[in-house]
N, C-alpha and C positions, 0 to 999 in steps of 0.2 A: 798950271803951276809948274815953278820950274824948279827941279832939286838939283843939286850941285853931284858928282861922284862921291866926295866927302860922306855927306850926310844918308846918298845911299848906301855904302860900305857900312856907318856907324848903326843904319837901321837893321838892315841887315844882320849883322852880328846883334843887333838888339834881338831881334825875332829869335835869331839862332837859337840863344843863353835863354832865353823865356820857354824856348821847347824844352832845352833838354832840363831845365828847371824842371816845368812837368812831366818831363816823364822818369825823374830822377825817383821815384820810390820804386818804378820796375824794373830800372837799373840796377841800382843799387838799394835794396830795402834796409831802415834802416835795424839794428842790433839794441831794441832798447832793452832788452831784458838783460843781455851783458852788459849794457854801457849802465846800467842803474846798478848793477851788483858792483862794476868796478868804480861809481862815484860813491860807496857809499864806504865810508875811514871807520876805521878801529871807535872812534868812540860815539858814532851812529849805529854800530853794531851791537855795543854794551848796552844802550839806551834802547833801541829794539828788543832786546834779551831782556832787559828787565820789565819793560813795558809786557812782554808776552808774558811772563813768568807770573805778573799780577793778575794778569789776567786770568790765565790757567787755574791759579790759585782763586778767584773769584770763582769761577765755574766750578772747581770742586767742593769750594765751601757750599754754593748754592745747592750740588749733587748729594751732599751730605746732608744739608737741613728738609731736600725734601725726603730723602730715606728714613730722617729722623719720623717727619709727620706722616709719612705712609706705614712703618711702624705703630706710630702712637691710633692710626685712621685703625689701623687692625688689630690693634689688643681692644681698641673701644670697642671695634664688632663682636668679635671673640668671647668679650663681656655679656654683649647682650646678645648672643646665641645661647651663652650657658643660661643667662637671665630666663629666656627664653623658653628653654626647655624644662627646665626647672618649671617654671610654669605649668607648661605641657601636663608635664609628672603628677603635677599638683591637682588638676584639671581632672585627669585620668582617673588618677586614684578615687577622688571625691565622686564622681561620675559614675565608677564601678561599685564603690559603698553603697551609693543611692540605691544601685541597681539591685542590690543583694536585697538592702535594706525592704526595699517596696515586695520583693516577694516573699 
């Protein structure tokens, strides 16, 4: 096969530009966490801010309604502890009457 000068100079330089293609991220890495802070304009920022903001506000509502029912989970228990010993009480004292009663 016969190549001309031409077309080995143009390979050449082809190889060359396909190296340093690859090894272009250890040359130069690139800056995306700058380059995304500085593509993003004034009113992709506002829309960011409020999309967070709903959010935040979702999460504190959700924070709030379970403190409501953990709350309500403990005045129910609370209940039926006094329920409970009241019982106990009820139990005791009838139990101690008997006793007396029988001797």
């Amino acid at each position: 096969m016969k190549v001309d000068r031409y077309t080995k100079f143009l390979m050449t330089i082809l190889a060359f530009a396909l190296l340093l293609n690859g090894l272009n991220p250890w040359i130069r890495p690139p800056n995306a966490g700058a380059m995304e802070v500085a593509a993003i304009s004034e009113k992709n920022t506002a829309t960011d801010c409020s999309s967070a903001r709903k959010s935040s506000i979702k999460i504190l509502e959700a924070v709030n309604n379970l403190e409501r029912l953990l709350g309500y989970i403990e005045s129910s228990v609370n209940s039926i502890q006094i329920t409970v010993n009241r019982i106990d009480r009820g139990r005791n004292k009838s139990s101690s009457s008997n006793l007396s009663d029988r001797r």
